[in-house]
N, C-alpha and C positions, 0 to 999 in steps of 0.2 A: 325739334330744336330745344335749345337749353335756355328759357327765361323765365324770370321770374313771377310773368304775369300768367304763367301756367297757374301757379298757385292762388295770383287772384284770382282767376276765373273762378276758381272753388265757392268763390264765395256770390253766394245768390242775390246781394247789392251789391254786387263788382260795379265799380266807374267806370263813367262813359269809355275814357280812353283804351280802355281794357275792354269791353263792349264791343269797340267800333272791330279791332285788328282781328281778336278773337269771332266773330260774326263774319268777318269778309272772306266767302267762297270756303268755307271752314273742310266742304270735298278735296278742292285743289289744294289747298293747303297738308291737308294729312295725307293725301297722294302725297304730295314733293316730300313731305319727310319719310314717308316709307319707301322712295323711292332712294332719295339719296343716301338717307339709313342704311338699306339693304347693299346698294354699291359699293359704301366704305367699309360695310362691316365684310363683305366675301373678299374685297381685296385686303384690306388687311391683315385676315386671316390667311391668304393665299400669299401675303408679305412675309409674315410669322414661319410657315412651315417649311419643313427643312427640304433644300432643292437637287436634283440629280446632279451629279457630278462638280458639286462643289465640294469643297473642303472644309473641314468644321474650324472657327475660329479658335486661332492658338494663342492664347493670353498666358501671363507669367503666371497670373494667378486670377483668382475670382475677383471680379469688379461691382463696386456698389452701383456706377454710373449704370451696367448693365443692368442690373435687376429693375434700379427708375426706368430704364427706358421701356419693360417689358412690362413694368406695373400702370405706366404711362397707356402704352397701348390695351390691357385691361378694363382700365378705367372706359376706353374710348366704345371698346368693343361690349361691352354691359349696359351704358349712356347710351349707347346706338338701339341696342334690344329693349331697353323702356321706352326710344322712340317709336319702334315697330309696333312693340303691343300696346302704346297709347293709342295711338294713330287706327290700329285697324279696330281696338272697341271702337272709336269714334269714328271711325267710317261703317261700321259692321251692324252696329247697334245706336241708330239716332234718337230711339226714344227712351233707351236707357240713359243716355245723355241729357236730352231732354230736360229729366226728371232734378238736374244738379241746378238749373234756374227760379227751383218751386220753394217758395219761401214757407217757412214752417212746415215742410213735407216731412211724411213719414216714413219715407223707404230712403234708409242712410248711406247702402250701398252705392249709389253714383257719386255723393260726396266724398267716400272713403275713396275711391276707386282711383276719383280726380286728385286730392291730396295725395294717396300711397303712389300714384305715377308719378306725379310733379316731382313730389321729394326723393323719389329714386333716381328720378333723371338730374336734377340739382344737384344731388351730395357726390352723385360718381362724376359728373363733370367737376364742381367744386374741387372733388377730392384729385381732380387729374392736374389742375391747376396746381393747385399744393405742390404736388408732385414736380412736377416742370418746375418750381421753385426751389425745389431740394435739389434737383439737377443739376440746374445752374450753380448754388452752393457746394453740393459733390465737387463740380469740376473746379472749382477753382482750390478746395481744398485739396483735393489729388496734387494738383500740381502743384502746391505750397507740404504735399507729404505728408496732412494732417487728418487726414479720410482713409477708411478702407470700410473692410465687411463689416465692423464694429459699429459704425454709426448707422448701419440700415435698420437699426432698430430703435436710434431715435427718431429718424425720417420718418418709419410708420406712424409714432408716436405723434410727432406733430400733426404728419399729413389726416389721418382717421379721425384726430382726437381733436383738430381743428375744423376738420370738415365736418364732422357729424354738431361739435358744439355748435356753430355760427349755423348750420340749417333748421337745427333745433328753434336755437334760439330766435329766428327771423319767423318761421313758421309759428311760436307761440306768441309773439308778437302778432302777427298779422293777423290772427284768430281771434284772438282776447278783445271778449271774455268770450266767445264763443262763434262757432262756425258761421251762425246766421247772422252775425251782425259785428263782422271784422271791417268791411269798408264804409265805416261812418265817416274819415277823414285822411286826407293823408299822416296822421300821426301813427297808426297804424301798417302805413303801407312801406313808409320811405325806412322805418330800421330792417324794414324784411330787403328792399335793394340794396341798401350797403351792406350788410352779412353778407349778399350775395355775390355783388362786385369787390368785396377786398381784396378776396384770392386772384380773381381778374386784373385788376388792375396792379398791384404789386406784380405781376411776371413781363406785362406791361414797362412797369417803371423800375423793375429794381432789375430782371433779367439780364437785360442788356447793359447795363454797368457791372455786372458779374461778370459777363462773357466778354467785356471789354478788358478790364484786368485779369482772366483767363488766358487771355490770346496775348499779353503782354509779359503774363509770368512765363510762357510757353515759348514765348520768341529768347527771354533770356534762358530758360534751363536749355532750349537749342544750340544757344551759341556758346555757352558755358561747356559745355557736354564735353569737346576735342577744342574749344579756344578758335574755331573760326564757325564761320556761316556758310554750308555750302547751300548748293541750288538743291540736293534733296530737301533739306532741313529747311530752306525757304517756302518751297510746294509744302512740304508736310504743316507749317504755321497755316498757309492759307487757308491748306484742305479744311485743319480745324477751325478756323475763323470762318470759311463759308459755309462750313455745317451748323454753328450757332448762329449765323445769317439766316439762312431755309428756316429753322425752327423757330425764330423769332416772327418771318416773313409769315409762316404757315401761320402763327396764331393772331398776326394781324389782321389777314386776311378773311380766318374764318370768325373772329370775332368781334372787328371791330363795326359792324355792321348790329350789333346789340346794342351796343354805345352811343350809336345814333338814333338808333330806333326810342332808345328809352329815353334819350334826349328830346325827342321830336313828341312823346305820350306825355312827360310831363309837362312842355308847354303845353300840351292842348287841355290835359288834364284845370292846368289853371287860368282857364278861360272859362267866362259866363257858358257857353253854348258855342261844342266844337262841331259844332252843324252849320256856322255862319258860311256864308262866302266868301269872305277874305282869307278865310284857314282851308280851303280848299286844297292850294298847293302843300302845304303841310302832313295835312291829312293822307293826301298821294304820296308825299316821300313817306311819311309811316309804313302805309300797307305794301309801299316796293321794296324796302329794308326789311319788312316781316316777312315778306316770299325769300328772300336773299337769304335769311336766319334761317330758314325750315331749306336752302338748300345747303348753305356751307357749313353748321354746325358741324350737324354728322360726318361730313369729309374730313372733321379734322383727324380721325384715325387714323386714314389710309396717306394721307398728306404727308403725317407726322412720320409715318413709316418709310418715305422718302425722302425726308430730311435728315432719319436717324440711319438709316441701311442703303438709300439706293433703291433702283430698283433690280429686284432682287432673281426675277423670270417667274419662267408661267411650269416648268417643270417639276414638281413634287415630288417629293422623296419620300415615303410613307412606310419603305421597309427600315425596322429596326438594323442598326449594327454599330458594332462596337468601335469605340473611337479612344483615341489616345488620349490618354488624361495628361494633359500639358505640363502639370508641375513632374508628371514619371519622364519625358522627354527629355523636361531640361536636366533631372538628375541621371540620365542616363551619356547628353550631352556632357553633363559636367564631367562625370566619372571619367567619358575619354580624352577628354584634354587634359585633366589631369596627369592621362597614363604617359603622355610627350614628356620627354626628360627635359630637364631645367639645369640652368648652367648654373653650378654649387658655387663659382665664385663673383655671383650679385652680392652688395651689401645689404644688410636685415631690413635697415630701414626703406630704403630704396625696393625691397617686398614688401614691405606692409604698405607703404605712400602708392605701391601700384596697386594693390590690392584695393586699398581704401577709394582707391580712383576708377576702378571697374565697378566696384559695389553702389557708388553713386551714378555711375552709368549707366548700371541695369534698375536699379531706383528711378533713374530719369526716364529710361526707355517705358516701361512698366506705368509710368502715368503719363506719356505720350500719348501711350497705345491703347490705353483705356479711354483716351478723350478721341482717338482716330477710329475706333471699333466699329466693324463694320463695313471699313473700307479696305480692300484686299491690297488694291496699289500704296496706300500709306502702308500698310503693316509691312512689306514686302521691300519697299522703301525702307522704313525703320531697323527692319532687320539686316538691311547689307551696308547698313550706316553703323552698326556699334559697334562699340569694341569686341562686343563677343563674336561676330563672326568673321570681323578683321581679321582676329587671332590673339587674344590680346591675352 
């Protein structure tokens, strides 16, 4: 699982509240995440690969939204493998672990061990978060015709160069001035949780106001497109609106059980003695939200893969073959409609005003279909909906 008291643990006066979660049943615990690790990571990968007798997806052109969603599931699928090979040193090897609670010890390699896992598993979730954030931004720029392949190269920018600074930064905070004597106070601890929760909590709070004005720019270039609303065009809004529904559901789901948990460690953290009997009930919602974290984190890959594709079957496609390249289709399409004879006596204007009226059609269709990817009955829908296979 993905928290940030991984990286307390590092520290050999870690606080009680860190103490208590980290200590309880620590076998069952790295069981459940290797276990649920390993189930999201083979499904999602069996999500990703390309399946028997399907059809490869026919887009107008390359999509940025495409590549977040596959750099999404990267992220998920590399988080997932620093939880596996966390989990099995620390089931494999307990007195190598051990040796991370020994104050002024001389063998560095379990601290390094502990840090270099925590902050791999941090910065790739961190950085998937990002990512889901630039998503949501994609989509709504698509459909406002302000986005394409060009800006995946600010995306990077932000998502790496904001995830790697605020890990940095929260990890040399919580150290300072050094390894063995980072948790003297929470002055230390609390800038390393917020670095950690920004990205969290902004997909949270800003997401779902993107994809609200997403689904509303989307309902008008709909009904704009031909001047009415039919029942495709109404399915096709949904489908988009209940696919940024799943993905916002999915990360509720798998995350906000962190949100509690860390709520529930730092009241306990600022109490005399979280040993009393009054904070018993406390204490239990803690360690039942810390088993919950170590199973749903790691699901969020394979989750997310069904809220971005469906599911997708169990049949594999593993042989190579050559596929149509979409933009050769459409100019091979164009060529023949062109060769249809046209009546010489339309006035000029009256071809260009159609003209100008298709070209904003296939511009409409073309950020539809980029927000609908994935879904075979939208595409399919879209396509016997335009002007272009009208005949136009």
């Amino acid at each position: 699982m993905a928290s940030p008291r991984l990286e307390t643990y590092c520290c050999p006066n870690r606080d009680a509240a860190t103490q208590l979660v980290m200590n309880f049943q620590p076998e069952v615990f790295c069981g459940v995440c290797i276990g649920s690790a390993s189930i999201s990571l083979l499904l999602t990968i069996l999500q990703l690969l390309p399946k028997k007798g399907q059809s490869p997806r026919k887009m107008p052109k390359a999509s940025s939204s495409s590549t977040i969603l596959l750099l999404i599931s990267i992220c998920d699928i590399l988080g997932g493998l620093g939880m596996i090979f966390r989990s099995s040193v620390w089931l494999g090897f307990p007195g190598f672990i051990a040796n991370i609670s020994v104050v002024n010890g001389t063998d560095v390699w379990p601290s390094t061990f502990c840090v270099g896992s925590a902050m791999w598993i941090q910065l790739l979730y961190s950085a998937g978060f990002w990512w889901l954030f630039c998503y949501a931004v994609d989509s709504y720029l698509v459909v406002r015709r302000s986005a394409g392949l060009s800006t995946i190269v600010l995306y990077h920018m932000m998502t790496w160069g904001l995830a790697v600074l605020l890990c940095v930064e929260g990890i040399a905070l919580l150290y300072y001035p050094s390894l063995s004597s980072c948790e003297n106070g929470l002055e230390h601890a609390i800038p390393h949780y917020i670095t950690t929760y920004v990205p969290l909590l902004l997909v949270l709070v800003v997401n779902p106001i993107l994809f609200r004005r997403t689904v509303s720019a989307v309902a008008s270039l709909l009904k704009g497109r031909q001047g009415i609303y039919t029942e495709n065009e109404r399915r096709l809004g949904t489908e988009i609106q209940m696919r940024f529904f799943k993905i916002m559901l999915v990360f509720v789901i798998c995350w906000s059980s962190n949100i509690i948990n860390e709520i529930l460690l730092f009241y306990l953290e600022m109490q005399p003695d979280i040993n009393e009997m009054p904070l018993k009930n406390i204490r239990s919602a803690a360690l039942i939200t810390w088993i919950i974290m170590g199973v749903l984190n790691p699901m969020q890959g394979f989750l997310f893969t069904l809220a971005f594709y469906g599911w997708t079957g169990w049949r594999v496609d593993l042989k190579w073959r050559k596929r149509e390249i979409p933009w050769e289709s459409m100019s091979s399409s164009t060529v023949g409609e062109n060769t249809y004879p046209s009546p010489v006596n339309y006035q000029s204007n009256l071809h260009d005003s159609k003209k100008i009226s298709t070209t904003d059609s296939q511009q409409t269709d073309e950020a539809i279909s980029m927000l609908s990817e994935g879904n075979t009955s939208s595409d399919e829908r879209l396509t016997r909906s335009s002007p272009i296979y009208q005949g136009w």
